[in-house]
C-alpha positions in Angstrom: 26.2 29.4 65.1 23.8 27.6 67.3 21.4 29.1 68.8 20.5 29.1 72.7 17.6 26.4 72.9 16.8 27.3 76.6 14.6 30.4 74.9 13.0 27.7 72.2 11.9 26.1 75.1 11.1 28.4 77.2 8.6 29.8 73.9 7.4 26.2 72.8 6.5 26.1 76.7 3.7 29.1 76.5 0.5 27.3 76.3 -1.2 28.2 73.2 2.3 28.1 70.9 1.8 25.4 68.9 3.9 24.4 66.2 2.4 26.3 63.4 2.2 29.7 65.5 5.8 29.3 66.5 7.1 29.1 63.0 4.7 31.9 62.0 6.5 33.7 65.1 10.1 32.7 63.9 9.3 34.5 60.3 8.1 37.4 61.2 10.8 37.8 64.8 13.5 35.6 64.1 14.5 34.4 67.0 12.1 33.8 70.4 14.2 36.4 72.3 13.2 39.1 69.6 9.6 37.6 70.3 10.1 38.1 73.8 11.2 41.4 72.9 8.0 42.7 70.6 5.2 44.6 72.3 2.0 42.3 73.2 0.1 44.5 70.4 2.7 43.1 67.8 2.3 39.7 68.7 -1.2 39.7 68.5 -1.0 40.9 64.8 0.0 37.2 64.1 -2.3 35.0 62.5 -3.4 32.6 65.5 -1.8 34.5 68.4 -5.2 35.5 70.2 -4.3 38.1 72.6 -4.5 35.8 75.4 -1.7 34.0 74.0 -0.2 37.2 73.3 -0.7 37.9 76.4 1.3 34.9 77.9 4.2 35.1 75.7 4.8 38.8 77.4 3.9 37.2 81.1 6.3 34.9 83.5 8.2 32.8 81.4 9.5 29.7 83.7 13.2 30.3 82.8 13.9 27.8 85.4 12.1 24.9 83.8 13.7 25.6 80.6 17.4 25.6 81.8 15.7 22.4 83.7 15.2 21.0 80.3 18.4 22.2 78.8 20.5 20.3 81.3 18.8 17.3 81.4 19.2 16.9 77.6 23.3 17.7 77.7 23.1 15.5 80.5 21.8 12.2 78.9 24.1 13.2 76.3 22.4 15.2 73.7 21.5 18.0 72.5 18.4 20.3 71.2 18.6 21.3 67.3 16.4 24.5 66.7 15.1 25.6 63.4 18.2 28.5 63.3 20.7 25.8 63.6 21.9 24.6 60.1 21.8 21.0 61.5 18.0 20.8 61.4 16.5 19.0 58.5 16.0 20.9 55.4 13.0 18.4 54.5 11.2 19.0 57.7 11.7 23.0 57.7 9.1 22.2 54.7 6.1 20.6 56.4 3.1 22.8 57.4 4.1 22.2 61.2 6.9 21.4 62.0 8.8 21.1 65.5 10.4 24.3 66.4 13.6 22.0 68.1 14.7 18.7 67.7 16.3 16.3 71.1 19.3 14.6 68.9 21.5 12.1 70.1 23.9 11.6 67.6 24.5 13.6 64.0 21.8 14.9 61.4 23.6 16.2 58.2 23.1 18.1 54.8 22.9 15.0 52.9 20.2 13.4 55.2 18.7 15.5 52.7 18.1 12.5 50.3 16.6 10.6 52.8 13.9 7.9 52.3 11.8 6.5 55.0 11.3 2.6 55.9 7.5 1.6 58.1 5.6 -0.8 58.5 4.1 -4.2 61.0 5.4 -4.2 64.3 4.1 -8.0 63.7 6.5 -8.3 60.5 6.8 -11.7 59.0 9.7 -13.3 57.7 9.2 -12.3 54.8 8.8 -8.7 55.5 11.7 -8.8 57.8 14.2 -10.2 54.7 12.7 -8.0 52.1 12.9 -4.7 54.7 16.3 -5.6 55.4 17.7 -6.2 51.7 15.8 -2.7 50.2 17.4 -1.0 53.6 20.7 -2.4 53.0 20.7 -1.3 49.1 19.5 2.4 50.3 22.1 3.1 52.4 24.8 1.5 50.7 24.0 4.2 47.9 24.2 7.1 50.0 20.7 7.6 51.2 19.5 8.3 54.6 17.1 5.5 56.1 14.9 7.0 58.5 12.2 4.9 60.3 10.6 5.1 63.8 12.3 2.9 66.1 9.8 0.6 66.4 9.7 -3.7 66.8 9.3 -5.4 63.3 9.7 -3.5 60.6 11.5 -0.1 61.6 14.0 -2.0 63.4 14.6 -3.9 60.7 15.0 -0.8 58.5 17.8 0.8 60.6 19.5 -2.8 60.8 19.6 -3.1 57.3 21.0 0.5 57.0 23.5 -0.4 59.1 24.8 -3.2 57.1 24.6 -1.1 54.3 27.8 1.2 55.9 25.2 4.1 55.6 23.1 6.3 57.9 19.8 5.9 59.3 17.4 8.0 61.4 15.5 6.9 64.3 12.4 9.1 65.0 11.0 8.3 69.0 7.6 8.6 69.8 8.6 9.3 73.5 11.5 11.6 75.4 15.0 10.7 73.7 15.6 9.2 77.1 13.6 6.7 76.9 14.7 3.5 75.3 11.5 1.7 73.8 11.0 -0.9 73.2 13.3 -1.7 76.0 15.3 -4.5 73.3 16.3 -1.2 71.2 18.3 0.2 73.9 21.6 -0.9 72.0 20.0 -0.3 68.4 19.7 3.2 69.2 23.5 3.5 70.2 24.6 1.8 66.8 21.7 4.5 65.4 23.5 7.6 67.1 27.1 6.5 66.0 25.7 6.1 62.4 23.4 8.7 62.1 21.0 10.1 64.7 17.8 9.1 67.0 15.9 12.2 67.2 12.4 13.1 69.5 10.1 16.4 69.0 9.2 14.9 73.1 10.6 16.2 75.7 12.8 14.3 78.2 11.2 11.8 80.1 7.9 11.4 78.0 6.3 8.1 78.3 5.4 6.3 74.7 1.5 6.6 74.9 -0.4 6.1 71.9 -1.3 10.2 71.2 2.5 10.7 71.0 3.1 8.2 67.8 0.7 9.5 64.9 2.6 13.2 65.0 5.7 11.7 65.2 4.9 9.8 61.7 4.8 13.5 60.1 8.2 13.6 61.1 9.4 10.4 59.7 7.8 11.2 56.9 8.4 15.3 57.1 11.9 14.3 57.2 12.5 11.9 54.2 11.6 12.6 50.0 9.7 9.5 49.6 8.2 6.6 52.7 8.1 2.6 51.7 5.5 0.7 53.6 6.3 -3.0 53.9 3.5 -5.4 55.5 0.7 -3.2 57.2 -2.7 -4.0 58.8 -5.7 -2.1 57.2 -5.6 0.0 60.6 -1.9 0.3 61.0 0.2 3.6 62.4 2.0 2.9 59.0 -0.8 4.3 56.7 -1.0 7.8 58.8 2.2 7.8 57.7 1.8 7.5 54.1 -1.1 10.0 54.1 1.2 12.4 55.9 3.6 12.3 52.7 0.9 12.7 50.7 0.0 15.6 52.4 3.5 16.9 52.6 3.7 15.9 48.7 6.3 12.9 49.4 6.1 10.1 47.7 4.6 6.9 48.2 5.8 3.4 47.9 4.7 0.0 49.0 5.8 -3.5 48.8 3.6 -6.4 47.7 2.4 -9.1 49.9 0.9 -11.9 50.2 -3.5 -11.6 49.6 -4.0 -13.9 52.5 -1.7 -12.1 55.0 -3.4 -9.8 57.5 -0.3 -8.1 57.4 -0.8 -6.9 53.6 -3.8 -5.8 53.3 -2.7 -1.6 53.9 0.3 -2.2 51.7 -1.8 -4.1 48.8 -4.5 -1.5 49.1 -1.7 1.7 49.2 -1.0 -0.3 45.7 -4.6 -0.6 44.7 -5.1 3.7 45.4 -1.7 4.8 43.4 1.3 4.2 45.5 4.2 2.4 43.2 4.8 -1.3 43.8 8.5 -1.9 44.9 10.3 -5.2 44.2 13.7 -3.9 45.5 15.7 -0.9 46.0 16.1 0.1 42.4 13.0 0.9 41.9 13.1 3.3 44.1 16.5 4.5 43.1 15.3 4.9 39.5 12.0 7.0 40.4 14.1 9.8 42.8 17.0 10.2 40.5 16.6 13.2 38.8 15.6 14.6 42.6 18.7 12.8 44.2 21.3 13.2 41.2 24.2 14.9 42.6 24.0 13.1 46.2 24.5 9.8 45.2 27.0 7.3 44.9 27.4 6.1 41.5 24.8 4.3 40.2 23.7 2.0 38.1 19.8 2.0 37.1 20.2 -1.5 35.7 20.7 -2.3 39.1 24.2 -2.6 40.0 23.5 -0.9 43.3 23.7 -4.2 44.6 27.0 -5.3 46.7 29.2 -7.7 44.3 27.0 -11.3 44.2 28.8 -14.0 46.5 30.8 -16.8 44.2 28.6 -19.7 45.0 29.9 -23.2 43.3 27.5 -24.9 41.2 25.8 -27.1 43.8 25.7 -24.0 46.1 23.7 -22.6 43.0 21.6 -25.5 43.0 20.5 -25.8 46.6 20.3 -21.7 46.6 17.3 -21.5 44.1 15.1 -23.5 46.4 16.1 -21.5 49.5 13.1 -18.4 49.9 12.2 -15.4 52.0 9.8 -17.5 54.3 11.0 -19.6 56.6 12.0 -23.9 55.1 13.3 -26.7 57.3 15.9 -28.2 55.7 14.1 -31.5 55.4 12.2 -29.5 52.8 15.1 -28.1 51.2 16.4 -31.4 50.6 13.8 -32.8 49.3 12.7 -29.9 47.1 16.9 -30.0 46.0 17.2 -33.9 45.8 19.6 -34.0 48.0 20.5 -36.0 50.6 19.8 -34.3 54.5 23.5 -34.4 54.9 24.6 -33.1 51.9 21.9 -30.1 52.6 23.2 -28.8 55.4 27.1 -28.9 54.6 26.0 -26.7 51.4 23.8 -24.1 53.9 26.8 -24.1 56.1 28.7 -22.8 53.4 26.0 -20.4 52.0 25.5 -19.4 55.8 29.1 -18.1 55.7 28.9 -16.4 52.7 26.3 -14.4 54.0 23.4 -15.1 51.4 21.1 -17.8 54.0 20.4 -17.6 57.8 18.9 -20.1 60.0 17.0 -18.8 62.3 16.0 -21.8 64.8 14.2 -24.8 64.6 17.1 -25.8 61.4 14.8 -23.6 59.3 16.6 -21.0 56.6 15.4 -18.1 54.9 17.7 -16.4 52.0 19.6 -13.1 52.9 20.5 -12.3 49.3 
């Protein structure tokens, strides 16, 4: 049964309630109306309800503003999942504080359970574009939930590569659910919502300022049993994440890069502390096992998650190995191959079509596979 959200609200509204003293509310009540319900002496028995706040919970509630919020949210076409509804995440109902309702456009189910989180540079590379991609693609083609934050660069690429992988992925907003940003995602999030869920802790309408994005990493990584970082600064958003799952007893993962890229010093130095180095999916796959056996699609741990490897011909081979994640005009692939320009780029045509190189401009290619 769902439960009403217009009284979550109306609760999460009262200005002192913050997250922790809501859930602390929710165990010992059960459900805001019962809170509404209690005598002001009661509620002020709770650890961290001061009796001013107390006080407030027994005072006007604005009713009107929650039905307000209620109907803008069924109105943009989605909906609010409390923490009575069986739709809200198991792994977030964990965390030390988290959101007493979710905004959810699309669906969040039992086996977003074995989830695993994807962040990094909104400045990604090439490189960190291909490699987010592949590892995303491999999750999700395995059964596991891909959950990132929406964001240019890296999280974009981790819900495209989901995507491709036929699976589900989670988009976590650091503004109102409303709210397409960046303004390019608009039509991401819609795949997103048909393929999983884009979900806010924001109410509707909330601008993306910067206070707004390190609490919504706790829920990226609140919602997930392990985060990968791929390519961040020594300052980057991305870290915050990666201490919230250590925090929240997550693991930690991170993918080399290169020593000279700005973008790889956080990842390299998430290495340095502890966090395990991943080279592709399986590595992942083989650590989480024993926690995801039973969820998963069949796997192999030699590394047969992979989709069935193209049939490339022998000089499609040959031209293939010299072919990388960074970026190579085909001048260079030619002359790296020995082959002549023309001969080059009939073979990438062909490898193009089989889905293992992409050009992408300038008659440069970077491998897919």
């Amino acid at each position: 049964m769902t439960a009403d959200p217009r009284s979550w609200i109306a609760l999460g509204s009262v200005s002192g309630v913050g997250n922790v003293l809501f859930k602390r509310l929710m165990l010992r009540f059960g459900t805001p109306e019962e809170v509404f319900k209690a005598p002001e002496v009661e509620i002020a028995r709770i650890e961290g309800a001061r009796p001013v706040v107390a006080s407030a919970i027994k005072g006007n509630i604005d009713w009107k503003a929650a039905d307000d919020e209620a109907g803008r949210t069924e109105r943009h076409g989605a909906r609010i999942v409390t923490q009575a509804d069986p739709e809200y995440p198991a792994n977030l109902m964990e965390i030390h504080d988290p959101p007493p309702y979710l905004y959810v456009k699309g669906s969040l189910r039992p086996d977003d359970k074995v989830a695993v989180a994807m962040v990094g540079s909104r400045m990604a590379t090439t490189y960190g574009r291909q490699i987010t991609r592949k590892i995303a693609r491999e999750l999700s083609a395995k059964g596991i939930t891909v959950v990132s934050g929406g964001a240019r660069g890296i999280d974009s690429e981790a819900h495209r590569g989901a995507l491709a992988g036929k699976g589900r992925t989670v988009a976590v907003l650091g503004c109102g659910i409303d709210v397409a940003y960046p303004a390019e995602n608009a039509e991401l999030y819609g795949l997103i919502a048909e393929s999983g869920a884009v979900v806010s802790e924001y109410p509707m309408g909330t601008p993306p300022e910067p206070k707004n994005f390190p609490p919504r990493n706790r829920i990226i990584s609140g919602m997930s049993v392990g985060v990968v970082v791929i390519e961040a600064a020594g300052d980057s958003g991305s870290l915050i994440t990666a201490s919230y799952s250590l925090e929240q007893g997550r693991e930690v993962y991170a993918v080399p890069g290169s020593v000279v890229s700005p973008t790889s010093r956080g990842t390299n130095s998430l290495i340095k502390k502890g966090a395990k180095l991943v080279e592709s999916a399986n590595d992942i796959l083989v650590d989480l096992f024993p926690y995801m056996k039973g969820y998963l699609k069949e796997l192999d741990l030699e590394g047969a998650q992979r989709p069935p490897e193209p049939v490339l011909g022998q000089d499609e081979k040959a031209l293939f190995g010299h072919v990388t994640l960074e970026p190579m005009h085909v001048d260079e692939i030619a002359a790296k191959s020995g082959m002549t320009t023309s001969q080059t780029l009939a073979l990438l045509l062909g490898l193009e079509l089989k889905g293992v190189v992409k050009q992408i401009g300038g008659m440069r290619y970077v491998r897919e596979y």
